[in-house]
C-alpha positions as CSV (number, residue, x, y, z in Angstrom):
1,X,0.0,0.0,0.0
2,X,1.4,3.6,-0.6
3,X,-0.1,6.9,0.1
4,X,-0.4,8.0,-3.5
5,X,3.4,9.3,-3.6
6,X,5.5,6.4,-5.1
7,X,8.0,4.7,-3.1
8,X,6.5,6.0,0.4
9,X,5.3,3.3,2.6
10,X,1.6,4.1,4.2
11,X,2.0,4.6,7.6
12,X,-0.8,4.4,10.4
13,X,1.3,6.0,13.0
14,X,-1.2,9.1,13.2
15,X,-1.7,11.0,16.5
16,X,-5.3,11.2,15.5
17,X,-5.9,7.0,15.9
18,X,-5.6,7.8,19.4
19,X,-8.8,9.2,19.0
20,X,-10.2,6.0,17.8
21,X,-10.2,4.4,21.7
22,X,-12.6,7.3,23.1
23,X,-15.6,4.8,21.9
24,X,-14.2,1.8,23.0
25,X,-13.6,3.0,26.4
26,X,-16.4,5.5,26.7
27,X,-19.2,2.3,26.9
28,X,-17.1,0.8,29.7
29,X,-17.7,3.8,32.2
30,X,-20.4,1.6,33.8
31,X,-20.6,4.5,36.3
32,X,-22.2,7.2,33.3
33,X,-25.0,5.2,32.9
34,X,-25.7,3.1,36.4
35,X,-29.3,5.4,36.9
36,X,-32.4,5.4,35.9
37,X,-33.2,8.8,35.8
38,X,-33.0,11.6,34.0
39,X,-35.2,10.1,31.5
40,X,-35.3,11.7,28.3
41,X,-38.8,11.4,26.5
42,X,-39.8,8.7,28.8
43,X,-36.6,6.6,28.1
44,X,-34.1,5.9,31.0
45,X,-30.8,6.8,30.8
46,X,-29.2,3.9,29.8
47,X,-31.0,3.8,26.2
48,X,-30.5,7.4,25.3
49,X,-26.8,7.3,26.4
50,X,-26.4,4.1,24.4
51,X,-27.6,6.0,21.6
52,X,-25.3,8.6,22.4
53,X,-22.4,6.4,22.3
54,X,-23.0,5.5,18.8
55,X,-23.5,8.9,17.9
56,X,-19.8,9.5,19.6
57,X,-18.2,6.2,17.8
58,X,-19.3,7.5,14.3
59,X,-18.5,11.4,14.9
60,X,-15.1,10.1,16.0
61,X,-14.4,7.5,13.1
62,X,-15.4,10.5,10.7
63,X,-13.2,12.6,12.0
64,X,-10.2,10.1,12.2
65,X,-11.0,9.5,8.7
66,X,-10.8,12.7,7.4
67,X,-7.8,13.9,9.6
68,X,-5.9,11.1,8.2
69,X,-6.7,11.2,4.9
């Protein structure tokens, strides 16, 4: 694989992967969502946040994506 220049090796060594472990770890808080209240439009806390999560995990691969483009 090359990054479009020839002769130079892609590299994944990016600062910006780092960003990639924010949803992976962010789900494991067990504390964020151990409630039942506030509820948002009648739904406990752990469904919206869930929701939330993957909102985070695709905002996050996006901008990985794009920064190392």
């Amino acid at each position: 694989m090359t990054t479009g220049e020839p002769g130079q090796p892609r590299t994944d060594r990016s600062p910006w992967n780092w960003l990639l472990v924010l949803p992976i770890v962010l789900p494991l808080l067990t504390f964020l969502y151990n409630a039942d209240e506030p509820r948002l439009l009648g739904f406990p806390l752990f469904y919206w946040l869930q929701i939330a999560f993957i909102v985070v995990g695709v905002a996050t691969t996006t901008l990985v994506y794009r920064m190392t483009k």
